[in-house]
Backbone as CSV, one residue per row, in Angstrom:
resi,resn,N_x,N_y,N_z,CA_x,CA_y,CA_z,C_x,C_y,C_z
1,UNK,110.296,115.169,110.136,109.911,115.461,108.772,108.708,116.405,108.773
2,UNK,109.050,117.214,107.990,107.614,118.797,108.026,106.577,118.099,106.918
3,UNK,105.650,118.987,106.507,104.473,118.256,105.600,105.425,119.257,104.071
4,UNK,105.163,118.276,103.759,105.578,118.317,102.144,103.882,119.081,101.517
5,UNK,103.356,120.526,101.070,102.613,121.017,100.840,102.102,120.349,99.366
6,UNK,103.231,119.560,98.931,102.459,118.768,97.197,101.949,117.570,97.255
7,UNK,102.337,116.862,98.529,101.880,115.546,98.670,100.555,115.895,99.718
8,UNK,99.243,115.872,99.692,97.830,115.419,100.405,98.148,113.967,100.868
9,UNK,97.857,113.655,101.902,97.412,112.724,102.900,96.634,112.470,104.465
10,UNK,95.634,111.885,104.263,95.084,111.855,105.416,94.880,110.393,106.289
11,UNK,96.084,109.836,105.945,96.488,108.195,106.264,97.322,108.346,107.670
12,UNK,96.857,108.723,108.885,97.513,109.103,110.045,98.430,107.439,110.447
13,UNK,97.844,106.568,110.070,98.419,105.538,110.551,99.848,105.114,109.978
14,UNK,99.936,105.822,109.170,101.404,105.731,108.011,102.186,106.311,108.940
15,UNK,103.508,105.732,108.452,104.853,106.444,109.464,105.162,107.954,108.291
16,UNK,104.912,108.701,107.435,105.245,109.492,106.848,104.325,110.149,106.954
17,UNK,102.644,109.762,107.160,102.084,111.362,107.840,102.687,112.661,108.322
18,UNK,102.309,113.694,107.867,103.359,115.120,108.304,102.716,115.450,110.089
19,UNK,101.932,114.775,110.413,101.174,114.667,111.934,100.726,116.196,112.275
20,UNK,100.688,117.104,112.133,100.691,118.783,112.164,99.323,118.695,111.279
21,UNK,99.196,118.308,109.756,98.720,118.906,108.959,98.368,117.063,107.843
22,UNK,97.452,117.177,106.872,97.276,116.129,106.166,98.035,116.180,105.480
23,UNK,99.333,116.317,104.994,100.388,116.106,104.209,101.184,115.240,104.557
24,UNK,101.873,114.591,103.789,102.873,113.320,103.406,104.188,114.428,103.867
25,UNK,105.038,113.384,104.278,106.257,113.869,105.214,107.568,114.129,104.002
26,UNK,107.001,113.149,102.927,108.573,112.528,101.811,108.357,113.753,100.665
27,UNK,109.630,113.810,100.063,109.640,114.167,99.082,109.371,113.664,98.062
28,UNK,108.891,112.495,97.924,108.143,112.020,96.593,107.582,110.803,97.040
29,UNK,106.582,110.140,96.436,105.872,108.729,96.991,105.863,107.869,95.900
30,UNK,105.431,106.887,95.785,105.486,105.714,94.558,104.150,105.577,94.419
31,UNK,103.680,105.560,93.692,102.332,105.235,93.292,101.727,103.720,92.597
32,UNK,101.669,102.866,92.846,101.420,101.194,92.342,99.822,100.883,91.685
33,UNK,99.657,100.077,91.161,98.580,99.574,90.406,97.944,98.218,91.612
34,UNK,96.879,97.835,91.875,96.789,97.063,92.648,95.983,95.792,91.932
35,UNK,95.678,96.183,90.168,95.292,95.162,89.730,96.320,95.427,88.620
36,UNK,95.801,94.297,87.348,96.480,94.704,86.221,96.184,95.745,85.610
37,UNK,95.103,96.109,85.214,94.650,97.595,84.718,93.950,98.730,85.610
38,UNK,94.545,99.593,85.943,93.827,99.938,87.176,92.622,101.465,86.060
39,UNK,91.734,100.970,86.603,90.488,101.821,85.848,89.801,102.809,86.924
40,UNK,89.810,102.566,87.592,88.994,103.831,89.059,90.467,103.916,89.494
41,UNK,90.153,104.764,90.750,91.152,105.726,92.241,91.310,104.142,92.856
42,UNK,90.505,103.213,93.445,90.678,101.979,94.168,91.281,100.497,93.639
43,UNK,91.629,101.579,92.179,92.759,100.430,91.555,94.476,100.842,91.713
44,UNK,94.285,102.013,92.438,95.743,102.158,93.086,96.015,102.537,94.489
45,UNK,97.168,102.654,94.673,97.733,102.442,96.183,99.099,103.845,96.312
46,UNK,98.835,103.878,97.600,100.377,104.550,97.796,101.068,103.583,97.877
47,UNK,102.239,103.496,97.256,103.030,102.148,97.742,104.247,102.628,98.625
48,UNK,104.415,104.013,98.797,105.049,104.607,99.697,105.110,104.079,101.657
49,UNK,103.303,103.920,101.205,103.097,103.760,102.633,103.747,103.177,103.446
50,UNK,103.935,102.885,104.951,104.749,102.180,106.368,104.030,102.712,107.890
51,UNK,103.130,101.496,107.445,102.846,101.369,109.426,103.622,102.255,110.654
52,UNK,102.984,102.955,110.661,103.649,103.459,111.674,104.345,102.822,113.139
């Protein structure tokens, strides 16, 4: 998988890292809430993510 130039990531430990470059490998990611209202950046998640 090449780096997808719209998706930014610098989560090397993810199995979809583009490993070349800080880009996400997928063509699209899921984005999740990690509380009920998420109000800051650390109220969400990639939910895309997978352990490499």
């Amino acid at each position: 998988m090449g780096p997808n130039k719209a998706i930014g990531c610098n989560v090397k430990e993810c199995r979809y890292h583009a490993k070349t470059d800080d880009y996400c490998a997928l063509d699209h990611i899921h984005v999740s809430k990690t509380k009920e209202k998420a109000d800051v950046e650390r109220d969400t998640e990639c939910a895309s993510f997978e352990k490499e």
